[in-house]
C-alpha positions, 0 to 999 in steps of 0.5 A: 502522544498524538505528536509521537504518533504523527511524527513516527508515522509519517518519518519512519513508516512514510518516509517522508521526504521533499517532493512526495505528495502526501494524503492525510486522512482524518485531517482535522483530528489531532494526529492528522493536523498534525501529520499534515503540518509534520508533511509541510515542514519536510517539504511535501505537498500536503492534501487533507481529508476533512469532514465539512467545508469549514474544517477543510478551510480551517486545515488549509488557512491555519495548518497550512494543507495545500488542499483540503478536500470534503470526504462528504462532498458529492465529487469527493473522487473526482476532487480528491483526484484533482487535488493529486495529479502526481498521485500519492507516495504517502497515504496516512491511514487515520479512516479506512472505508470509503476514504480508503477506497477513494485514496487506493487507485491513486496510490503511486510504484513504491508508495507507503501507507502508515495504517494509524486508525480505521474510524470507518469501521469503528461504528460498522458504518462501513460496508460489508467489504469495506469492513472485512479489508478494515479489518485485515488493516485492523491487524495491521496495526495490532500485531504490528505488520509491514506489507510490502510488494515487489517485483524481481526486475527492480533488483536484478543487481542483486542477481550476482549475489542471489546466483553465488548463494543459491548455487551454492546452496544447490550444489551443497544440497541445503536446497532442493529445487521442486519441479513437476516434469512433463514430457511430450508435446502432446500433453502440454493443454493437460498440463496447462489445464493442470497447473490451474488445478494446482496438480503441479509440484513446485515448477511445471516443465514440460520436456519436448521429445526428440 
């Protein structure tokens, strides 16, 4: 099971592929030594988040991590940072908490994150804002969700395809673009004020009269 896990993780979720730097929290538990040994294997470069400098070693001498670094450690940041200098495509949630805190600023553009465990919060030693963003993780994981951002410049090749559909829809009245409209100069710091207040529906426009 804790193969299946690791395995699934890692390929279908992370992605895994030659190259990535990949983050295993809870390395030296059963899926994390081996989500880390599953990382090797395709060729990424493996950092492991241990509790103790002799697990560390031990994932680092007999797993084969690249790095190893000791969440308890007085420097965890900086060390965690060092041992990542490309920063991370792939972070294996195993922890939650702090680790994830130290673990997020890192994270790469189009990086993944397959959320297995939140140990962190599994006890509440985990902070009060920790725990609330452990447990939005937590849902993650229960109902099975993808979280994924973006940003409309990385697919403006798709904009042919978006123009003939959506036009089409407009055209066929199917859709119905909303605009709130605003006319004259002279109104334009209400109606910026106004868009914070949220009195707009749908777009904002402000006409300039002749």
């Amino acid at each position: 099971m804790t193969g299946f896990t690791a395995w699934w993780g890692l390929t279908a979720i992370g992605e895994a592929r030659a190259g990535d730097t990949l983050v295993v929290s809870a390395a030296a538990g059963a899926v994390g030594s081996t989500a880390g040994q599953i990382g090797r294997l395709l060729g990424c470069r493996v950092v492991g988040i241990a509790g103790g400098p002799e697990k560390c070693r031990l994932m680092v001498e007999e797993y084969g991590f690249d790095a190893c670094i000791d969440y308890r450690a007085p420097d965890f940041r900086a060390r965690l940072a060092a041992a990542a200098p490309g920063g991370v495509d792939i972070y294996f949630e195993n922890v939650g908490g702090a680790v994830r805190e130290a673990v997020w600023p890192l994270l790469n553009t189009g990086a993944r994150v397959p959320v297995c465990g939140l140990v962190a919060s599994y006890n509440g030693a985990a902070g009060a804002a920790a725990a609330q963003v452990d447990d939005m993780l937590m849902s993650l994981i229960l109902k099975r969700i993808r979280v994924q951002g973006f940003m409309n410049a990385d697919h403006i090749g798709a904009f042919d395809s978006f123009e003939a559909q959506m036009g089409g829809w407009l055209a066929g009245g199917q859709l119905r673009a909303a605009e709130s409209l605003v006319r004259g100069l002279g109104q334009a710091p209400q109606a910026f004020i106004g868009l914070f207040r949220g009195d707009n529906t749908g777009k904002l426009v402000l006409q300039l009269e002749d």
